[in-house]
C-alpha positions as CSV (number, residue, x, y, z in Angstrom):
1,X,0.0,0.0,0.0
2,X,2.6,2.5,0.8
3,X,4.3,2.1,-2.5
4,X,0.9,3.8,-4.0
5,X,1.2,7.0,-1.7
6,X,2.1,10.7,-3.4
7,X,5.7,11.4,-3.3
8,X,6.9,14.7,-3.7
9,X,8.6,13.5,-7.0
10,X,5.0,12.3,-7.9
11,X,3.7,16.3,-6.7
12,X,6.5,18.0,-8.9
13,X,4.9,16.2,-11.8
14,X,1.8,17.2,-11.1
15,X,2.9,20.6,-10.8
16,X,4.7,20.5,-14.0
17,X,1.2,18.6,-15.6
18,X,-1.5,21.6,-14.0
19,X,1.2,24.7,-15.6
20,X,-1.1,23.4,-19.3
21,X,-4.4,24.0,-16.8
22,X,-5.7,26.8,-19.6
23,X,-4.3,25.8,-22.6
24,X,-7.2,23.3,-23.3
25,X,-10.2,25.4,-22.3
26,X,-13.4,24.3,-23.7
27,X,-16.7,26.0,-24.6
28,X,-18.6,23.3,-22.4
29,X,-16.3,22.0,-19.6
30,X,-13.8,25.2,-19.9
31,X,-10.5,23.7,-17.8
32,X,-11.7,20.6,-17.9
33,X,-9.1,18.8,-20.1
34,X,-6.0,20.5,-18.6
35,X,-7.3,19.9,-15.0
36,X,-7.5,16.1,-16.3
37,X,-4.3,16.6,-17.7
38,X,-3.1,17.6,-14.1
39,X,-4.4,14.5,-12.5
40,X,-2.4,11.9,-15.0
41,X,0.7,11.5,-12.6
42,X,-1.7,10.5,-9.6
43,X,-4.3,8.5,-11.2
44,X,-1.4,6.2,-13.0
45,X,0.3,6.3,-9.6
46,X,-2.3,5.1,-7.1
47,X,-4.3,2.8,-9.4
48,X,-3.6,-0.3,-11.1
49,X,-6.4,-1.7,-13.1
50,X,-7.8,0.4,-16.5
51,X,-11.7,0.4,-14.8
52,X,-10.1,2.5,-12.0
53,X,-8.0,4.7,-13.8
54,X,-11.3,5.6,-16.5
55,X,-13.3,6.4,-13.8
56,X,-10.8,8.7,-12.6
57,X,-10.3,10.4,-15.7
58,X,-13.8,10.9,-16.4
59,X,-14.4,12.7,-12.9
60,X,-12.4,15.1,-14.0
61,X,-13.7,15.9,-16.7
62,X,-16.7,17.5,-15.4
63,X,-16.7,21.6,-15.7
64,X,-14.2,22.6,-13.6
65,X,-13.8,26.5,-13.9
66,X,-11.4,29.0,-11.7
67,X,-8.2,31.5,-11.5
68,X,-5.8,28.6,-13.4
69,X,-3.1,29.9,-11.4
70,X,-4.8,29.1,-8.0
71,X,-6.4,25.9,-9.8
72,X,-3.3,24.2,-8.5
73,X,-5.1,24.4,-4.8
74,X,-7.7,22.6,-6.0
75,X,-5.6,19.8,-8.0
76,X,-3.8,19.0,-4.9
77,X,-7.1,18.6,-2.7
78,X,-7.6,16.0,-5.4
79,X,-4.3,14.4,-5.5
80,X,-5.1,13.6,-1.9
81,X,-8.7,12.6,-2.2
82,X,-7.6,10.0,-5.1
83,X,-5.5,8.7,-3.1
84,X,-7.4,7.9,-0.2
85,X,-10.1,6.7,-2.6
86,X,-7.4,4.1,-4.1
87,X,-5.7,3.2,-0.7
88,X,-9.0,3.7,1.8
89,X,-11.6,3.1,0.1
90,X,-13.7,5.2,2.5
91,X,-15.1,8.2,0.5
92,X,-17.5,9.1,-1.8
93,X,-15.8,9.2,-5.5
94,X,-18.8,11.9,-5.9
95,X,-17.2,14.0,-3.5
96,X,-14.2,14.5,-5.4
97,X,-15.5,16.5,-7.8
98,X,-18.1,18.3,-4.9
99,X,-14.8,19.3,-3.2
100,X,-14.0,21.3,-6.4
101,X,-16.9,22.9,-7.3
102,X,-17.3,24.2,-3.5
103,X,-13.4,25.8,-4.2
104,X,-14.2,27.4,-7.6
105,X,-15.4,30.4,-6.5
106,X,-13.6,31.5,-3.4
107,X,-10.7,30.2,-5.0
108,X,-11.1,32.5,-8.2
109,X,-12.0,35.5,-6.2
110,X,-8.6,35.7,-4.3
111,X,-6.0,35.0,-7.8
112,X,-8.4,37.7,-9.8
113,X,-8.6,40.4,-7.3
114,X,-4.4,39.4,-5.8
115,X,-3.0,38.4,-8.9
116,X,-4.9,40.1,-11.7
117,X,-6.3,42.8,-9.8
118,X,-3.4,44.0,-7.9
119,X,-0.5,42.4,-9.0
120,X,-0.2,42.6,-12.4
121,X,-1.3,46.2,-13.1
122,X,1.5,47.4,-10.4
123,X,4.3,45.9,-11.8
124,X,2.6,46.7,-15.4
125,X,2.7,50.3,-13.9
126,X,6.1,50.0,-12.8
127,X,7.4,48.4,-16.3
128,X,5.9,51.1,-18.6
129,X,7.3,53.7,-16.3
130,X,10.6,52.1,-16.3
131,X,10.6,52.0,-20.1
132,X,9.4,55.7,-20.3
133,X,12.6,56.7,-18.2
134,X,14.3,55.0,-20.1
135,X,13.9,56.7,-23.4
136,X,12.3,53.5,-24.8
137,X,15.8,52.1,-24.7
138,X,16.0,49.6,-21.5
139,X,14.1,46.1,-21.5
140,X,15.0,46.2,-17.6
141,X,11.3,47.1,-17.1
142,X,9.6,44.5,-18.8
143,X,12.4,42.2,-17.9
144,X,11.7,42.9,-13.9
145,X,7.7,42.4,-14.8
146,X,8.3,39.2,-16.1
147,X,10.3,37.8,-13.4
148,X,7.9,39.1,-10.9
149,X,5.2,37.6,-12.5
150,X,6.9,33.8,-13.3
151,X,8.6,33.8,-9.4
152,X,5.0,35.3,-8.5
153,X,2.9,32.4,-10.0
154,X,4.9,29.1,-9.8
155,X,5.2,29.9,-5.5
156,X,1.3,30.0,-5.8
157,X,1.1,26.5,-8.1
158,X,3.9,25.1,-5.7
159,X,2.0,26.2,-2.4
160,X,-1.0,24.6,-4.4
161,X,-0.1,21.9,-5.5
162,X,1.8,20.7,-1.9
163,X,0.1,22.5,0.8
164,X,-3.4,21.7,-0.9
165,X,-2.1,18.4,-0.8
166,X,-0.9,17.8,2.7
167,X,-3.9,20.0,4.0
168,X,-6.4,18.1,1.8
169,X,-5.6,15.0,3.6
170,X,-6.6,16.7,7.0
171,X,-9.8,18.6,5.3
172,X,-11.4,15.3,3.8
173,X,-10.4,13.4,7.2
174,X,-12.2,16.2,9.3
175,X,-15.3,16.2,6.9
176,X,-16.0,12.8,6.8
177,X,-15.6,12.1,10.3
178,X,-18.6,15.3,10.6
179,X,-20.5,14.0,7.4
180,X,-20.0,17.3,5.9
181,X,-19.1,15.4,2.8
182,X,-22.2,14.0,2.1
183,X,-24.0,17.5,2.1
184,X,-21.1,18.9,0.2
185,X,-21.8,16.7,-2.4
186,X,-25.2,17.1,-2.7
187,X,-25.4,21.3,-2.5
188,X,-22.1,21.1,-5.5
189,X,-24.5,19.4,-7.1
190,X,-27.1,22.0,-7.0
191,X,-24.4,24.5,-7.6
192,X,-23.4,22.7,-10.8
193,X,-26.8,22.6,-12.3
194,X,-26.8,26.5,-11.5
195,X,-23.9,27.8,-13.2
196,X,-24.8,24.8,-16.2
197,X,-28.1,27.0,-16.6
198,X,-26.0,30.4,-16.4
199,X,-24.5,29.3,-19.6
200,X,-27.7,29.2,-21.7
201,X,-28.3,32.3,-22.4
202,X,-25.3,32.8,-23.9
203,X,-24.3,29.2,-25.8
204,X,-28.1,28.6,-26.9
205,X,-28.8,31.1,-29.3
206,X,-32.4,30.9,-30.8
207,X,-35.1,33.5,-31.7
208,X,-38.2,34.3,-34.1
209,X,-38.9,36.6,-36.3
210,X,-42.3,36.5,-36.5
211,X,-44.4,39.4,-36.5
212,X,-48.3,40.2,-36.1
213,X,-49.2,43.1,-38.1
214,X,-52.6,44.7,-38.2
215,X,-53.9,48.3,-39.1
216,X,-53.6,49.8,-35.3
217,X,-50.1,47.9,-34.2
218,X,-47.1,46.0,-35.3
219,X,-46.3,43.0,-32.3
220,X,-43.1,41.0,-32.6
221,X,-43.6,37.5,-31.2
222,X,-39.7,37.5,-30.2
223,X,-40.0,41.2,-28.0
224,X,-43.4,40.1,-26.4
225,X,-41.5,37.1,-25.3
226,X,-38.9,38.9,-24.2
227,X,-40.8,40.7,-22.2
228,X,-42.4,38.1,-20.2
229,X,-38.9,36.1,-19.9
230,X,-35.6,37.0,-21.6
231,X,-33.4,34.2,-23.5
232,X,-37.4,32.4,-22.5
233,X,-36.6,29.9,-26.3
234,X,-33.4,28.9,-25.7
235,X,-34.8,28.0,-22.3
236,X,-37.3,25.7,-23.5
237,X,-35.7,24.1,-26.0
238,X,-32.5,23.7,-23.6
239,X,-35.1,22.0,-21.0
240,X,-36.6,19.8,-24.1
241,X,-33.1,18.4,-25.0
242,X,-32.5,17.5,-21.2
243,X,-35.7,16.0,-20.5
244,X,-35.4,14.2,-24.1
245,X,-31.3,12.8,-23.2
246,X,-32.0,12.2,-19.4
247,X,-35.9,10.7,-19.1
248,X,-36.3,9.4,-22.8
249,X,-32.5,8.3,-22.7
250,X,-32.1,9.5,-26.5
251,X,-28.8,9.4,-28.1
252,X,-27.1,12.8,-27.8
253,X,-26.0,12.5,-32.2
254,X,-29.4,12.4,-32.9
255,X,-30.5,15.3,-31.0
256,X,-27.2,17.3,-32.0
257,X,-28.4,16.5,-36.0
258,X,-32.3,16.9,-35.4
259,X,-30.8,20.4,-34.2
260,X,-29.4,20.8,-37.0
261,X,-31.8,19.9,-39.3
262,X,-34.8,21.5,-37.1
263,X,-32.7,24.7,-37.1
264,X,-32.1,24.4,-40.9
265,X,-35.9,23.9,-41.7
266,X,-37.5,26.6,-39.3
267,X,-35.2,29.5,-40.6
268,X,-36.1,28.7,-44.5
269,X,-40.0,28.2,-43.0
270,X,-39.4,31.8,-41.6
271,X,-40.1,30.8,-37.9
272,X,-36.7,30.9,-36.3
273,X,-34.1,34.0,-37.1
């Protein structure tokens, strides 16, 4: 069993594995794939058999969403719960991913507002004044910005990485001792439908052009209904496809191409813009 616990060679490669954390952001599970990326040196580490190590993968995959640089907090929390999943056995592999969501937010509030919001616009500030001194002739300015910045962001995605690590062990031990897991789990849950249904306004794009005229008034069907409920099409039809892929159990292809095609037939029929 010891052989399968973290070692801090086994935490450095983690480390280097979360510095891709942005670099394959997607439109539906945004740092999804680099936060999976993250977790390849302890999944192949503390489990043995391919079931394990899939089921692993695909938990985190699920929309995962923060400030990357203080993601690495969040990746060593899971370092730790893996491997007391693989070695213990005596936690919920639900609450993995629970123990992320509930860190997304706090988590992205402190590295915008220290790093992005502080930070980086004082040495920016700094830098351009430096260069202006200069004549426009020294690089010392954006040189010193630079180093700042790297020295700045690998001590937070060390501190991350191994304190979240080493602390995560402690957090998950003292939670499920209180059953604070269990709720955890089921409020991220909540939470993840909620910022899921954020996103529909914006991804789901879908409204009519059709218009009632008469000899008193001109009424557009699409500003009436955006009156009563904004974004109120994309709703529905967002609510259809779940109901249709979760209670009907229909293949997602063949809604993605009866989207398609629907889409396709109601704009030449003049019902959808």
């Amino acid at each position: 069993m010891e052989e399968k616990r973290l070692t801090k060679k086994d935490l450095w490669k983690t480390l280097w594995y979360s510095l891709a954390i942005e670099s394959g952001c997607s439109v539906t599970k945004q740092e999804a794939p680099g936060y999976c990326q993250s977790m390849i040196p302890v999944v192949e580490k503390v489990y043995d058999n391919k079931e394990d190590k899939a089921e692993a993968y695909t938990r985190h995959t699920q929309l995962f969403l923060t400030e990357g640089r203080v993601a690495a907090f969040c990746v060593g929390v899971s370092a730790a719960m893996e491997e007391r999943l693989a070695l213990e056995k005596d936690i919920d592999p639900e609450s993995i991913n629970a123990v992320k969501v509930a860190l997304m937010g706090p988590l992205a509030g402190i590295g915008d507002s220290l790093l992005h919001g502080t930070l980086r616009p004082i040495m920016a500030g700094i830098a351009c004044s430096m260069v202006v001194a200069s004549g426009y002739t020294s690089i010392a300015g954006p040189a010193i910005f630079l180093l700042v910045m790297f020295a700045t962001v690998m001590v937070m995605r060390y501190f991350g990485i191994f304190q979240g690590y080493h602390g995560g062990l402690k957090l998950v031990a003292g939670m499920q001792e209180g059953g604070m897991l269990d709720k955890l789990t089921q409020y991220a849950a909540i939470a993840a439908f909620i910022v899921c249904g954020g996103f529909i306004s914006s991804l789901v794009y879908c409204s009519t052009p059709i218009i009632y005229e008469s000899q008193e008034a001109t009424i557009g069907l699409q500003e009436t209904l955006d009156g009563i409920m904004p974004n109120v099409i994309p709703l529905l039809y967002t609510l259809l496809m779940y109901y249709l892929l979760m209670k009907k159990k229909v293949s997602p292809i063949l809604l993605m191409v009866g989207t398609m095609v629907l889409g396709i037939v109601c704009v030449y029929a003049g019902i959808l813009a």
